[in-house]
One Martini backbone bead per residue (centre of mass of N, CA, C, O) as a GRO file, in nm:
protein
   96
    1UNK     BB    1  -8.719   9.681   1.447
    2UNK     BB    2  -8.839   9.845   1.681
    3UNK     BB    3  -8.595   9.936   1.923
    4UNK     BB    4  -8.418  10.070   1.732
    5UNK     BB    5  -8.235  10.340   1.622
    6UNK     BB    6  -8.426  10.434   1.413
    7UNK     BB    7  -8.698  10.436   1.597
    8UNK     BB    8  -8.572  10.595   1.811
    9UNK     BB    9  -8.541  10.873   1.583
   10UNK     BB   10  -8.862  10.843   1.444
   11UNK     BB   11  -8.923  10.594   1.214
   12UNK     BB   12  -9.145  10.537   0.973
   13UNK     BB   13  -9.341  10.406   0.819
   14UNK     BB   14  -9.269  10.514   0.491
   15UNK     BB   15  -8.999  10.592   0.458
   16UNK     BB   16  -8.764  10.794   0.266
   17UNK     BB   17  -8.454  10.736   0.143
   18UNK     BB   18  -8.206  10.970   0.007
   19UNK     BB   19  -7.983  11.070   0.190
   20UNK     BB   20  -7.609  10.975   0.344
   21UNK     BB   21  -7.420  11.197   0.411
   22UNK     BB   22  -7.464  11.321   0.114
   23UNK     BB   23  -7.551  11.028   0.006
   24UNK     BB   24  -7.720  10.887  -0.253
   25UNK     BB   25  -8.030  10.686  -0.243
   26UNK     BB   26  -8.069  10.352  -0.468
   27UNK     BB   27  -8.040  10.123  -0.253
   28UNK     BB   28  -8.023   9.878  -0.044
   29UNK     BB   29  -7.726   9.899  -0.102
   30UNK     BB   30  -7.620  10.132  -0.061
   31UNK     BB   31  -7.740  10.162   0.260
   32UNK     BB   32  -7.557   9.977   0.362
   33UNK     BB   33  -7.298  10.031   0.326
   34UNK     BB   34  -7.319  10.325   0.451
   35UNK     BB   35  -7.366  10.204   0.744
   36UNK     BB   36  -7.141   9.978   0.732
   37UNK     BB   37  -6.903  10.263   0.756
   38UNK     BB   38  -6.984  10.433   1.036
   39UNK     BB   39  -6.864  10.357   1.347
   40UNK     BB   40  -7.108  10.445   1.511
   41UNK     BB   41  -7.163  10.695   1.386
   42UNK     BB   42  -7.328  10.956   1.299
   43UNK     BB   43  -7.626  11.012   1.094
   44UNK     BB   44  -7.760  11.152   0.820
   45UNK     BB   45  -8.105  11.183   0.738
   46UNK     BB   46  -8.263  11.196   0.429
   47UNK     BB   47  -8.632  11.213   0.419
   48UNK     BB   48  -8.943  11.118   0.285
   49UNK     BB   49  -9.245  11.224   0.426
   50UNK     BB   50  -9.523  11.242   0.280
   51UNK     BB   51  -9.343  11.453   0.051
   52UNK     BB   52  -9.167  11.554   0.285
   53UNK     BB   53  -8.857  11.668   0.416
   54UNK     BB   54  -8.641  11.527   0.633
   55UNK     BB   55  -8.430  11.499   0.900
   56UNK     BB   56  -8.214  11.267   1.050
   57UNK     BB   57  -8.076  11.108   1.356
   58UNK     BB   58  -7.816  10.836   1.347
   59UNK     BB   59  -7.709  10.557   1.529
   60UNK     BB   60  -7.531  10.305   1.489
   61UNK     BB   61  -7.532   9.943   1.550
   62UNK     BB   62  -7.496   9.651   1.678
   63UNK     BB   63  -7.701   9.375   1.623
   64UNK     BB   64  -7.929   9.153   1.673
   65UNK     BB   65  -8.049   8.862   1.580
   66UNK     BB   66  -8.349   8.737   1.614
   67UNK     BB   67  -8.337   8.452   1.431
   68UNK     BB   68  -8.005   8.380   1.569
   69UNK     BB   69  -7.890   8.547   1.821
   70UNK     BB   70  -7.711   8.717   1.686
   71UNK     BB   71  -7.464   8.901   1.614
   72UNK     BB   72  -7.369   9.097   1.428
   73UNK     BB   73  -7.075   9.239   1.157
   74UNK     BB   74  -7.247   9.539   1.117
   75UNK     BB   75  -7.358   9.793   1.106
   76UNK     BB   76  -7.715   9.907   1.224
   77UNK     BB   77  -8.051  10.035   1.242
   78UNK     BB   78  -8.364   9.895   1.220
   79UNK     BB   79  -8.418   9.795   0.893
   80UNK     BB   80  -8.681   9.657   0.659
   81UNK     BB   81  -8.665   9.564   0.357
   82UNK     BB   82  -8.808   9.719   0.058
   83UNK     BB   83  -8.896   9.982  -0.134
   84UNK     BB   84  -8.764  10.168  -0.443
   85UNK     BB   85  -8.706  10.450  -0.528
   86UNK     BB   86  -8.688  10.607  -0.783
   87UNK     BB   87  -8.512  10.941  -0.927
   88UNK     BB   88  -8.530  10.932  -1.207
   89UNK     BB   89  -8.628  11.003  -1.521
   90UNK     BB   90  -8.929  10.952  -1.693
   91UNK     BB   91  -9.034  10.831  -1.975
   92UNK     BB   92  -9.258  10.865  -2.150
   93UNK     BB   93  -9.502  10.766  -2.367
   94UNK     BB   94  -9.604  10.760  -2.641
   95UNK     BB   95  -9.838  10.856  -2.856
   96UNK     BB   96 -10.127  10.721  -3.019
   0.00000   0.00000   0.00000
């Protein structure tokens, strides 16, 4: 969605979500999840933007789905699901 809250807020490709209103997200299921309890109302996040940690503040809406015509049924900031990563911490591997 180009020109949903996300890209109004200044979101760029390759953006990652590490946290929204100080709540730690670690899946797309999180981010939905706090995103759609948001009540439209403005919301923090702090994003990682090429290793720099960076804040935004993003107002959800309710959005029209542009495949169905239909407007959605929980608030949404007008971001498509790609892949996130981990912040667990990684065991290296034994050396052989």
């Amino acid at each position: 969605m180009t020109h949903g809250p996300a890209s109004r807020a200044g979101f760029q490709i390759g953006d990652l979500v590490v946290e929204i209103d100080d709540q730690h997200v670690e899946s797309w299921s999180d981010m939905s999840s706090i995103i759609g309890k948001s009540q439209g109302e403005e919301m923090s996040f702090m994003i990682e933007r090429q290793g720099s940690p960076r804040t935004m503040h993003v107002v959800p809406e309710i959005l029209l789905d542009e495949a169905t015509g239909q407007f959605t049924k929980k608030y949404k900031i007008g971001v498509i699901k790609t892949t996130f990563r981990s912040f667990k911490p990684v065991k290296t591997p034994p050396k052989l």
